[in-house]
PyMOL CGO cylinders between C-alpha atoms (Angstrom):
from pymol import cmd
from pymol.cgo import CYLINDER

trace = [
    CYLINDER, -15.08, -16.70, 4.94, -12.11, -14.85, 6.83, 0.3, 1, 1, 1, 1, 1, 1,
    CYLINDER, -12.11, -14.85, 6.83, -8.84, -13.94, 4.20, 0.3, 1, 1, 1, 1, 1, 1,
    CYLINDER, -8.84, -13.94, 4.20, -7.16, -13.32, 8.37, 0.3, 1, 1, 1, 1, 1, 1,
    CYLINDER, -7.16, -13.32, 8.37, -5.76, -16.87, 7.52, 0.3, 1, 1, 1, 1, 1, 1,
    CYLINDER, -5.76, -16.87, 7.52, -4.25, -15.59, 4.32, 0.3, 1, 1, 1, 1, 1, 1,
    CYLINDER, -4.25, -15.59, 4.32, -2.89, -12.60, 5.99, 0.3, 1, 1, 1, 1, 1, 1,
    CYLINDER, -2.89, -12.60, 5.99, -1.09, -14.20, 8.33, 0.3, 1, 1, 1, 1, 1, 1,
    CYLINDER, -1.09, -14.20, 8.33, 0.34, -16.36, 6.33, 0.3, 1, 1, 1, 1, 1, 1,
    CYLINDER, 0.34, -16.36, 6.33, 1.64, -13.49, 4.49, 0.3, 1, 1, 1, 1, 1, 1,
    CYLINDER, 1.64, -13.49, 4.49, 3.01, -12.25, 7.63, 0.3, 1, 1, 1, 1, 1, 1,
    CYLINDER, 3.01, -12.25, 7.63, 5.01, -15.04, 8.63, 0.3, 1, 1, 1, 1, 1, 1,
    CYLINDER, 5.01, -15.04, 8.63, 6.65, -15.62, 5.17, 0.3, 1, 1, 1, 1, 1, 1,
    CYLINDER, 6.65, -15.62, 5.17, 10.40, -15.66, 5.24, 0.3, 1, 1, 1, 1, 1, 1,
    CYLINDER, 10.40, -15.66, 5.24, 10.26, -12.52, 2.79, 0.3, 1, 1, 1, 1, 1, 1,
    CYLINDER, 10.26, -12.52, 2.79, 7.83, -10.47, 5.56, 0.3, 1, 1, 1, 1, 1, 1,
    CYLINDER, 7.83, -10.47, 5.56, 10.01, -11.47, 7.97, 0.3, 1, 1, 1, 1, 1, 1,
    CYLINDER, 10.01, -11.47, 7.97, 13.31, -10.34, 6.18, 0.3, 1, 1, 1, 1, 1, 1,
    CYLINDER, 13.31, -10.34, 6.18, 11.90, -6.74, 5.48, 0.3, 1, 1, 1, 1, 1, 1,
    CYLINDER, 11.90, -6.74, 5.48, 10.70, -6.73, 9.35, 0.3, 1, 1, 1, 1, 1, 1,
    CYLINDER, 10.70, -6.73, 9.35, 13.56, -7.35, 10.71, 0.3, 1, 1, 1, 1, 1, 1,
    CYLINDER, 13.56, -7.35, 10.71, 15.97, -4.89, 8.54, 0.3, 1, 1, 1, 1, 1, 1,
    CYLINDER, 15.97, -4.89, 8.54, 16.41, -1.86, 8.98, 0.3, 1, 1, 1, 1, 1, 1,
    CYLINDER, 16.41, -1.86, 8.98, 17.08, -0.44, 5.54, 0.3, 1, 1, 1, 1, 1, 1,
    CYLINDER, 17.08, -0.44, 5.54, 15.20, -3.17, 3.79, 0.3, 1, 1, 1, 1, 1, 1,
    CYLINDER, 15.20, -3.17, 3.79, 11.11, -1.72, 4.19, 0.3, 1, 1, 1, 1, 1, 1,
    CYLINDER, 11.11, -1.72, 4.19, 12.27, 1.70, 3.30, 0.3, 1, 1, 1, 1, 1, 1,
    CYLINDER, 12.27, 1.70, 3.30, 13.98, 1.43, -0.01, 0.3, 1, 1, 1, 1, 1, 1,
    CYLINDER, 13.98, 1.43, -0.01, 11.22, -0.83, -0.70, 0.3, 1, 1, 1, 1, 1, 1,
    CYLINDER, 11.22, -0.83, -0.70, 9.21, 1.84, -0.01, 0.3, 1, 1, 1, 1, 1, 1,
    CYLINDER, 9.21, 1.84, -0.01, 11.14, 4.47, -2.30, 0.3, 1, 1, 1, 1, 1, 1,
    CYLINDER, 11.14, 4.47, -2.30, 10.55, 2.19, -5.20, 0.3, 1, 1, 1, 1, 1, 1,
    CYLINDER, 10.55, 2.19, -5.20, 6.82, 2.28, -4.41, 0.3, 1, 1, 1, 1, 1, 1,
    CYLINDER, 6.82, 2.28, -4.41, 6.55, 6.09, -4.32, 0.3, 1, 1, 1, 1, 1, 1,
    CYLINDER, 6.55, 6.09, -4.32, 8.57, 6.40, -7.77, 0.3, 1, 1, 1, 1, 1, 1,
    CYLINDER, 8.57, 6.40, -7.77, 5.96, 3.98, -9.18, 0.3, 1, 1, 1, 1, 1, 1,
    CYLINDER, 5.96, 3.98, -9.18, 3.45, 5.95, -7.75, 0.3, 1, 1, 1, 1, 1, 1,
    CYLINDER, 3.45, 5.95, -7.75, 4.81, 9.47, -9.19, 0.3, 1, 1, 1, 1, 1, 1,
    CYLINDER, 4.81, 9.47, -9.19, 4.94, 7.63, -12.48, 0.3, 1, 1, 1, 1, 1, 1,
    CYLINDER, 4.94, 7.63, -12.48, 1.66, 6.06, -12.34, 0.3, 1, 1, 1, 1, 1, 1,
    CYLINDER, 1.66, 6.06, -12.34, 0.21, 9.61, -11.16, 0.3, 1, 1, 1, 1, 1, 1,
    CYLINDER, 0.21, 9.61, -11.16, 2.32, 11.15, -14.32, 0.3, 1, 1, 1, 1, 1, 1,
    CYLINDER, 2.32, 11.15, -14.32, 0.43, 8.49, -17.01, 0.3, 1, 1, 1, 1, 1, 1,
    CYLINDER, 0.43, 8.49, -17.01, -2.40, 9.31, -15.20, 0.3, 1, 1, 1, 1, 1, 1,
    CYLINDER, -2.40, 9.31, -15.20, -2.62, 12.91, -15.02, 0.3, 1, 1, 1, 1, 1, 1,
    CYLINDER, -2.62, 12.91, -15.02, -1.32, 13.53, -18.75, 0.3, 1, 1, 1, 1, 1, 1,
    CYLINDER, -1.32, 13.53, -18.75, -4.56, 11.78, -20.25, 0.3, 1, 1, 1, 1, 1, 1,
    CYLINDER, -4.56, 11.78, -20.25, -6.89, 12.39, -17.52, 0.3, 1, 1, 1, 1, 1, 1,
    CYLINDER, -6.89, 12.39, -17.52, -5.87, 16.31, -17.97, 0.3, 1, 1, 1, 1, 1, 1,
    CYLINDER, -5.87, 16.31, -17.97, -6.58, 15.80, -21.86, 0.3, 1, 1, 1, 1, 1, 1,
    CYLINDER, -6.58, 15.80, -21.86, -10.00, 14.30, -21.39, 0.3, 1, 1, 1, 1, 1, 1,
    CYLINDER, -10.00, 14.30, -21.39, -11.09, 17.32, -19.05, 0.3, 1, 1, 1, 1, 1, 1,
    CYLINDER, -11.09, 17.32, -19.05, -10.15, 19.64, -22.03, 0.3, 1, 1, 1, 1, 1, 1,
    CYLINDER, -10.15, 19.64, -22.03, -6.86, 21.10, -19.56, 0.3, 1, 1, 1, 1, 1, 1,
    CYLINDER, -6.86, 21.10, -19.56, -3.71, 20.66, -21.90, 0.3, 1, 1, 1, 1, 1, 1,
    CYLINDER, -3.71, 20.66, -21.90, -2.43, 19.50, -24.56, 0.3, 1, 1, 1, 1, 1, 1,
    CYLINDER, -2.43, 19.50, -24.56, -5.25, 19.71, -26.37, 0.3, 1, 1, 1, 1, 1, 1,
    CYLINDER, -5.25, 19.71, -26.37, -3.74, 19.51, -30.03, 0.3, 1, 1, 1, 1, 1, 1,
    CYLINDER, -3.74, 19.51, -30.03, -2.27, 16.07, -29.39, 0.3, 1, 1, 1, 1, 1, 1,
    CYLINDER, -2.27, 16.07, -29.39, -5.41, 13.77, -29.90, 0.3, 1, 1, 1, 1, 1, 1,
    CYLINDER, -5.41, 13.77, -29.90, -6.54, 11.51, -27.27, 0.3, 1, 1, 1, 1, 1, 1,
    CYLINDER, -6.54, 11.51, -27.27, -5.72, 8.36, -29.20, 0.3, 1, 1, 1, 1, 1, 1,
    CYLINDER, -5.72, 8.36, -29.20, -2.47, 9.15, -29.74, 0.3, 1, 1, 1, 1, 1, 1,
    CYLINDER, -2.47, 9.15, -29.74, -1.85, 10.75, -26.18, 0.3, 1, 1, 1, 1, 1, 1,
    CYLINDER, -1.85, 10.75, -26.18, -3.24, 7.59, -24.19, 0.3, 1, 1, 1, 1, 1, 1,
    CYLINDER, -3.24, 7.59, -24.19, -1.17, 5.21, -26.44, 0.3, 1, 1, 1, 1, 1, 1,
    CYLINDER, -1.17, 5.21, -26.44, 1.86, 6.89, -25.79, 0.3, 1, 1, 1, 1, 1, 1,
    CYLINDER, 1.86, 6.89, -25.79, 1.35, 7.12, -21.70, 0.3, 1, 1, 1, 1, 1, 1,
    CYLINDER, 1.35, 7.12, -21.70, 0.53, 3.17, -22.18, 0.3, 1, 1, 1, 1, 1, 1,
    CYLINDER, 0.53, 3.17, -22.18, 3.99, 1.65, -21.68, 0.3, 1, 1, 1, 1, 1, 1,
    CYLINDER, 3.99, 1.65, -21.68, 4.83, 4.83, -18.55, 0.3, 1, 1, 1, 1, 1, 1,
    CYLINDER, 4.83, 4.83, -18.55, 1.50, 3.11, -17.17, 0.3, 1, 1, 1, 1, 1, 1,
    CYLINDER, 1.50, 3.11, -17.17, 2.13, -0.75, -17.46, 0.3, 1, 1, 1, 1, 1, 1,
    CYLINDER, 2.13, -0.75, -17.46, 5.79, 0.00, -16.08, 0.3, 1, 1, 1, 1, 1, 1,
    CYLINDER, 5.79, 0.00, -16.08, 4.80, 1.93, -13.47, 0.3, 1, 1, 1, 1, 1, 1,
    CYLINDER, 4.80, 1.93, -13.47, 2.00, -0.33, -12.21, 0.3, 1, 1, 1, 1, 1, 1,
    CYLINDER, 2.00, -0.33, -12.21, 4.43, -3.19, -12.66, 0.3, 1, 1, 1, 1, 1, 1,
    CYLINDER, 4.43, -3.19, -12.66, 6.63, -1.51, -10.80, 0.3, 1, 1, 1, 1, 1, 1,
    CYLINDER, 6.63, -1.51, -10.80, 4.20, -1.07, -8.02, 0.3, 1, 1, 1, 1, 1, 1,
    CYLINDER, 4.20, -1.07, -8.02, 3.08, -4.16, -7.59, 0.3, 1, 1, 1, 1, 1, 1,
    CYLINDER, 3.08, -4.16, -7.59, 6.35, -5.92, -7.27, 0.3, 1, 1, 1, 1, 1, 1,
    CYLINDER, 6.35, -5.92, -7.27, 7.24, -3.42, -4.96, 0.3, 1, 1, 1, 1, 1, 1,
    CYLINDER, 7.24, -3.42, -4.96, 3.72, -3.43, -3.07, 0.3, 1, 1, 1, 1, 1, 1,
    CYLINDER, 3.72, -3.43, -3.07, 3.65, -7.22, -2.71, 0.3, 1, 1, 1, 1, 1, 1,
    CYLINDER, 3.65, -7.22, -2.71, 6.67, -7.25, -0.33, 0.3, 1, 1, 1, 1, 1, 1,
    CYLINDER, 6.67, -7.25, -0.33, 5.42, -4.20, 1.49, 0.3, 1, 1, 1, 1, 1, 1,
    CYLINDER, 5.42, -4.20, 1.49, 2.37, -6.18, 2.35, 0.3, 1, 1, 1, 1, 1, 1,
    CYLINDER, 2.37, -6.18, 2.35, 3.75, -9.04, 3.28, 0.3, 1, 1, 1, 1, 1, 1,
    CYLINDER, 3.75, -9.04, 3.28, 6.06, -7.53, 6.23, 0.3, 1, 1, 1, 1, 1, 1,
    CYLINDER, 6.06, -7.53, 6.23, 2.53, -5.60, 7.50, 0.3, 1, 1, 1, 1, 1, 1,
    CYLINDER, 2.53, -5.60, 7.50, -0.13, -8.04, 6.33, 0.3, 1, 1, 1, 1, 1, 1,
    CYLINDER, -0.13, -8.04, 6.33, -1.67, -8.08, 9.89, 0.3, 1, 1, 1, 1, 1, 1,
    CYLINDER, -1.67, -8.08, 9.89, -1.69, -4.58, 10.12, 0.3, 1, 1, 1, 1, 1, 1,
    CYLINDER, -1.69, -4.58, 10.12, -3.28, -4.46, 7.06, 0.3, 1, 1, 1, 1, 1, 1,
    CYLINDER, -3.28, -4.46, 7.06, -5.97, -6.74, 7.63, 0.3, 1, 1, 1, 1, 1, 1,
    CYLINDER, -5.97, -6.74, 7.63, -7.32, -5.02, 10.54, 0.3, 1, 1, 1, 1, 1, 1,
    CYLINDER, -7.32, -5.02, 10.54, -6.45, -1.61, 8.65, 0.3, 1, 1, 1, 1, 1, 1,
    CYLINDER, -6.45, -1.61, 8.65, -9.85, 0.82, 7.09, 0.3, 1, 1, 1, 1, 1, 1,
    CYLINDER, -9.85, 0.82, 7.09, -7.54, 2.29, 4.87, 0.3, 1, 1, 1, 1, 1, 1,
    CYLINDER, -7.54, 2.29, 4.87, -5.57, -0.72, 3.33, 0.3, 1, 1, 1, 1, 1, 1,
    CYLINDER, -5.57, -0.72, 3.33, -9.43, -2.17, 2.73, 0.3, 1, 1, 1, 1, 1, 1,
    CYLINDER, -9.43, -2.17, 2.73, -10.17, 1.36, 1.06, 0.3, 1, 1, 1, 1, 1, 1,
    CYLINDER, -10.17, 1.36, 1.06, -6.90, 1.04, -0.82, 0.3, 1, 1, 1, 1, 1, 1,
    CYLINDER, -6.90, 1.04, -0.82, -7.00, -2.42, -2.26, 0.3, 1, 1, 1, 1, 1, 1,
    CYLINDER, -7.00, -2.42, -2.26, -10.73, -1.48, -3.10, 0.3, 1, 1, 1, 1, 1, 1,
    CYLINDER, -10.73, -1.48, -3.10, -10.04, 1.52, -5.05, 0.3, 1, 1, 1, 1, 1, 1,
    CYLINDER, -10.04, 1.52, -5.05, -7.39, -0.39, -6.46, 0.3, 1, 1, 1, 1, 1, 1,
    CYLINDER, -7.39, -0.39, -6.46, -9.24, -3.30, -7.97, 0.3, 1, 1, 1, 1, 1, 1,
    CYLINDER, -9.24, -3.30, -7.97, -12.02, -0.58, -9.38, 0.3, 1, 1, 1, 1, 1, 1,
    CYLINDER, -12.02, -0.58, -9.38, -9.90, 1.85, -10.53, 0.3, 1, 1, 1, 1, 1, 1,
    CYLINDER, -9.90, 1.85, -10.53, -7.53, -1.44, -12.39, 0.3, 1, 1, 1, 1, 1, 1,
    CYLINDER, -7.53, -1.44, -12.39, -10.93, -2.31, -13.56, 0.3, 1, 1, 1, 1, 1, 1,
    CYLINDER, -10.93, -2.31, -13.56, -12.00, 0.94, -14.85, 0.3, 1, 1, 1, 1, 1, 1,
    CYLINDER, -12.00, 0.94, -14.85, -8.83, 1.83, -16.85, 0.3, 1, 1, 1, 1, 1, 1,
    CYLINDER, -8.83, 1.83, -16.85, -8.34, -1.34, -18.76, 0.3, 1, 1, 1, 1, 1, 1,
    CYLINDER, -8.34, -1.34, -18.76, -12.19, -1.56, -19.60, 0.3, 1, 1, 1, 1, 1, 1,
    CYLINDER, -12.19, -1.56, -19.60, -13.96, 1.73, -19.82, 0.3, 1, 1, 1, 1, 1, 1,
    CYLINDER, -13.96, 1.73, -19.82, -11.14, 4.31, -19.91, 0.3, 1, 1, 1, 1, 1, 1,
    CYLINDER, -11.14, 4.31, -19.91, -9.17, 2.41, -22.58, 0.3, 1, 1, 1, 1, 1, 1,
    CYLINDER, -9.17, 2.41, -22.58, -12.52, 2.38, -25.06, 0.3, 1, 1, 1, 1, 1, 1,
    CYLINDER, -12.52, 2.38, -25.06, -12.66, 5.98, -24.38, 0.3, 1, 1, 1, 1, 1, 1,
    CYLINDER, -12.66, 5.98, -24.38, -9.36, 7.12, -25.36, 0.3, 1, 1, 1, 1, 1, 1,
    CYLINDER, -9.36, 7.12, -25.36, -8.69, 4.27, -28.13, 0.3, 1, 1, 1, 1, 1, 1,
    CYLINDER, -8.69, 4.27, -28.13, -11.90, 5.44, -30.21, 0.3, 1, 1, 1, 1, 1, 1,
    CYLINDER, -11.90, 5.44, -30.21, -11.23, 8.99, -29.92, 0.3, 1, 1, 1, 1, 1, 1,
    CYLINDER, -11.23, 8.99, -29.92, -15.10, 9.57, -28.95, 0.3, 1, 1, 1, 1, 1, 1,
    CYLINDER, -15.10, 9.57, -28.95, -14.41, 12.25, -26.74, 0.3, 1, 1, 1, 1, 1, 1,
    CYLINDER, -14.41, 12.25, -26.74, -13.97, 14.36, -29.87, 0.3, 1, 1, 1, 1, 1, 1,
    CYLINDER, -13.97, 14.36, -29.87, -17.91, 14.21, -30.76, 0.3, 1, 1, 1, 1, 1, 1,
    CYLINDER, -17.91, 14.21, -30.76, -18.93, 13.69, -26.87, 0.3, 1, 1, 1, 1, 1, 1,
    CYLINDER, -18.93, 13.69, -26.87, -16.44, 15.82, -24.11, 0.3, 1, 1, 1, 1, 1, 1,
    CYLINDER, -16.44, 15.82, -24.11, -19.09, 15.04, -21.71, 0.3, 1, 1, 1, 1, 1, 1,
    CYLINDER, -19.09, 15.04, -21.71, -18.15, 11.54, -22.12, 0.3, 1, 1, 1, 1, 1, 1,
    CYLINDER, -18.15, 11.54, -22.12, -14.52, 12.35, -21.76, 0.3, 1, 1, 1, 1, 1, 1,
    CYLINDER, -14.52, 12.35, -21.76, -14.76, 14.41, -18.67, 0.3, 1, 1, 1, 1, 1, 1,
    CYLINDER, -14.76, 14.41, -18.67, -16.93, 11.94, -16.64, 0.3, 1, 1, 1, 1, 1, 1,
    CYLINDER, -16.93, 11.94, -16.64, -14.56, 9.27, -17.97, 0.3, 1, 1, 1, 1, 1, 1,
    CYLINDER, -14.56, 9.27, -17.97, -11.07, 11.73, -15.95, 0.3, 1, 1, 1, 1, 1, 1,
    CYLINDER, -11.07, 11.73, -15.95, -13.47, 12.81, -12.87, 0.3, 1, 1, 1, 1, 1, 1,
    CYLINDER, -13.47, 12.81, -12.87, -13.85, 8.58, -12.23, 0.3, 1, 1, 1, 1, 1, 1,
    CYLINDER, -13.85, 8.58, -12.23, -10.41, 7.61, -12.97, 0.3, 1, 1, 1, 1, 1, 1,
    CYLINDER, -10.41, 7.61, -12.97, -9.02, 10.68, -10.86, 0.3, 1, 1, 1, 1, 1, 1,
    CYLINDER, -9.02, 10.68, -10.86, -11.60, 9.87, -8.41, 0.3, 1, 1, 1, 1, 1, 1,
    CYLINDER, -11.60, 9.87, -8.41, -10.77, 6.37, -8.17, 0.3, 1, 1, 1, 1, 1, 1,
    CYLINDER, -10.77, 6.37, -8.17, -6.50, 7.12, -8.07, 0.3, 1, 1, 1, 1, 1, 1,
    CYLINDER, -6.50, 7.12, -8.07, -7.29, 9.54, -4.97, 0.3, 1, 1, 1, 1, 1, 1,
    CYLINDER, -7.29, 9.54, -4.97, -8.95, 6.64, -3.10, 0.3, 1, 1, 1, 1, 1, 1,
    CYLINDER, -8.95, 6.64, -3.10, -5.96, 4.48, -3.65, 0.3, 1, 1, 1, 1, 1, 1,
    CYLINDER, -5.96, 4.48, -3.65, -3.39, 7.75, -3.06, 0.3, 1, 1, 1, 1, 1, 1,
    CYLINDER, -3.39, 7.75, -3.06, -5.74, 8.25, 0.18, 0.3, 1, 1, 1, 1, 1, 1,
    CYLINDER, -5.74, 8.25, 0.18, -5.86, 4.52, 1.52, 0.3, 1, 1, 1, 1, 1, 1,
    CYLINDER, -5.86, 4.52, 1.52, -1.97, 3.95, 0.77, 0.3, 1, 1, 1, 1, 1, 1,
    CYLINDER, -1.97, 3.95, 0.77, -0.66, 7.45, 2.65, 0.3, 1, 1, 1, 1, 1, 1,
    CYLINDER, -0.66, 7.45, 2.65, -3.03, 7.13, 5.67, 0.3, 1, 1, 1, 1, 1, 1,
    CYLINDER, -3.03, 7.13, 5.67, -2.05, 2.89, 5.87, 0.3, 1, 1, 1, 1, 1, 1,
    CYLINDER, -2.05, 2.89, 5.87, 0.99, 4.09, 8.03, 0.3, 1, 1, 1, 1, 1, 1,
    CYLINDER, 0.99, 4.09, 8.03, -1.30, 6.23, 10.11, 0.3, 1, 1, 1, 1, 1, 1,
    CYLINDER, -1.30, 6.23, 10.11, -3.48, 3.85, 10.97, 0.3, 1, 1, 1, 1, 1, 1,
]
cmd.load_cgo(trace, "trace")
């Protein structure tokens, strides 16, 4: 099954089209998904950081990943209603593009990994008794955010 159908139907809608043809339009887009970006890498970092035992280490994890909650549902938010419309004016491009498929990937694992494993890690605070646990938990998660960093910055390379 081919999603090219998908794509360019993504391509020709009249919102794709609008950003194409602007000239301001795809760029302040853009800005918006870079500051969602910086704030998603900010939520990030903060408890990633914490779980590798770098920081902040007097706050506990619990409370640390509960407060960098709402910075990460905003940001994310954020991203995707500014991603959408990104896609949409390049969805050909993208289709045929290594690093958008290396993007969206990461993406859906990393989405995946946060809200399941990562979340039980810093909501039962069991990187107290088990750091290993909590490192291996921030080397995925980083891991995973580099592979969609990577796949988004080298998208307009490609």
């Amino acid at each position: 099954m081919s999603l090219l159908p998908f794509f360019e139907w993504g391509y020709q809608t009249a919102i794709g089209e609008a950003i194409r043809e602007s000239t301001w339009l795809f760029p302040v887009i853009e800005a918006f998904h870079l500051l969602g970006l910086g704030l998603t890498v900010g939520a990030v970092l903060i408890v990633d950081l914490r779980l590798l035992g770098v920081g902040l280490s007097r706050q506990p994890i619990v409370q640390l990943s509960a407060e960098a909650q709402p910075w990460l549902l905003g940001s994310l938010t954020l991203m995707f209603a500014s991603g959408i419309p990104l896609f949409l004016s390049e969805a050909i491009k993208c289709y045929y593009s290594f690093p958008f498929w290396v993007k969206m990937t990461s993406l859906f694992l990393v989405l995946l990994f946060t809200f399941t494993v990562r979340r039980r890690v810093t909501r039962t605070g069991i990187t107290s008794d088990q750091p290993l646990l909590g490192r291996f938990t921030a080397l995925i998660s980083l891991g995973l955010w580099f592979g969609v960093a990577w796949g988004g910055r080298w998208i307009g390379f490609s």
